[in-house]
C-alpha positions in Angstrom: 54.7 -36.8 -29.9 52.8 -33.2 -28.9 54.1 -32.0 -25.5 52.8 -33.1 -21.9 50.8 -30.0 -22.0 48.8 -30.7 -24.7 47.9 -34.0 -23.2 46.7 -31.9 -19.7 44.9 -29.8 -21.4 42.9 -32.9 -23.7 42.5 -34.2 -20.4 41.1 -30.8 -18.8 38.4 -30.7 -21.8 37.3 -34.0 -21.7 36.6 -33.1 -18.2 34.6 -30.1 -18.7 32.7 -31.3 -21.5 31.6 -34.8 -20.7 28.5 -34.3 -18.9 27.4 -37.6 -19.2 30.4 -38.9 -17.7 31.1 -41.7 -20.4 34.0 -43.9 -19.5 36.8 -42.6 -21.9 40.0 -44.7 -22.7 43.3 -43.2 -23.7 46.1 -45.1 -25.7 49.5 -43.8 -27.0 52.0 -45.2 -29.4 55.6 -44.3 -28.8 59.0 -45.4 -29.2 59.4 -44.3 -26.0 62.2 -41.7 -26.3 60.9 -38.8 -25.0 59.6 -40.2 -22.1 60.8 -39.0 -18.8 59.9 -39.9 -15.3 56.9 -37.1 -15.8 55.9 -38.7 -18.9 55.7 -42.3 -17.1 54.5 -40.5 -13.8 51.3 -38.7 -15.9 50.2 -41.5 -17.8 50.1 -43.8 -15.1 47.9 -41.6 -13.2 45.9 -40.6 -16.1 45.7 -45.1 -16.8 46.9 -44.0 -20.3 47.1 -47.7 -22.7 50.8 -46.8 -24.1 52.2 -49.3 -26.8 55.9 -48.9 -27.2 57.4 -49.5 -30.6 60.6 -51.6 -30.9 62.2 -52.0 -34.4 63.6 -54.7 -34.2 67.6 -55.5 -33.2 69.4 -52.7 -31.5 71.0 -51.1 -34.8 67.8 -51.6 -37.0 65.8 -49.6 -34.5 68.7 -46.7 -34.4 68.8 -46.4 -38.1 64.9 -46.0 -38.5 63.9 -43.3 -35.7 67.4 -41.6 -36.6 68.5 -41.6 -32.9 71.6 -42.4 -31.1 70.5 -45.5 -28.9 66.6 -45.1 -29.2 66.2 -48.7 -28.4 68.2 -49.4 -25.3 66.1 -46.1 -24.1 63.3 -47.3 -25.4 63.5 -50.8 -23.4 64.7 -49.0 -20.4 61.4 -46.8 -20.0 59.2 -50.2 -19.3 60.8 -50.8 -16.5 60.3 -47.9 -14.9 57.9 -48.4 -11.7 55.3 -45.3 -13.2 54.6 -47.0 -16.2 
């Protein structure tokens, strides 16, 4: 996933250049690892959409993202109050 900043600054822009003020949506997919509690802070106050991506049984979902407990973190982030 690109880096919070990126996300401030698509934010920022969409700002400055729509004039017309059209109603814009944002929506994320994510397995949830990297997100921290300034991850879940900014996207709940930005009323990002995100979709976190569970593969399946604890093990399965290890073995695909290649990361030590990525599902139990994974699960843990929606129940954080920010997102």
């Amino acid at each position: 996933m690109a880096g919070i900043d990126f996300f401030r600054k698509c934010l920022e822009l969409e700002e400055q250049y729509n004039s017309k003020h059209l109603k814009i949506n944002h929506a994320i997919q994510t397995n949830g690892y990297e997100l921290d509690e300034e991850w879940c802070a900014f996207l709940s106050q930005n009323h990002f959409l995100v979709g976190l991506s569970v593969d399946g049984v604890k093990a399965t979902h290890d073995a695909s993202g290649g990361m030590e407990a990525a599902r139990t973190r994974t699960c843990a982030c929606c129940t954080r109050p920010a997102c």
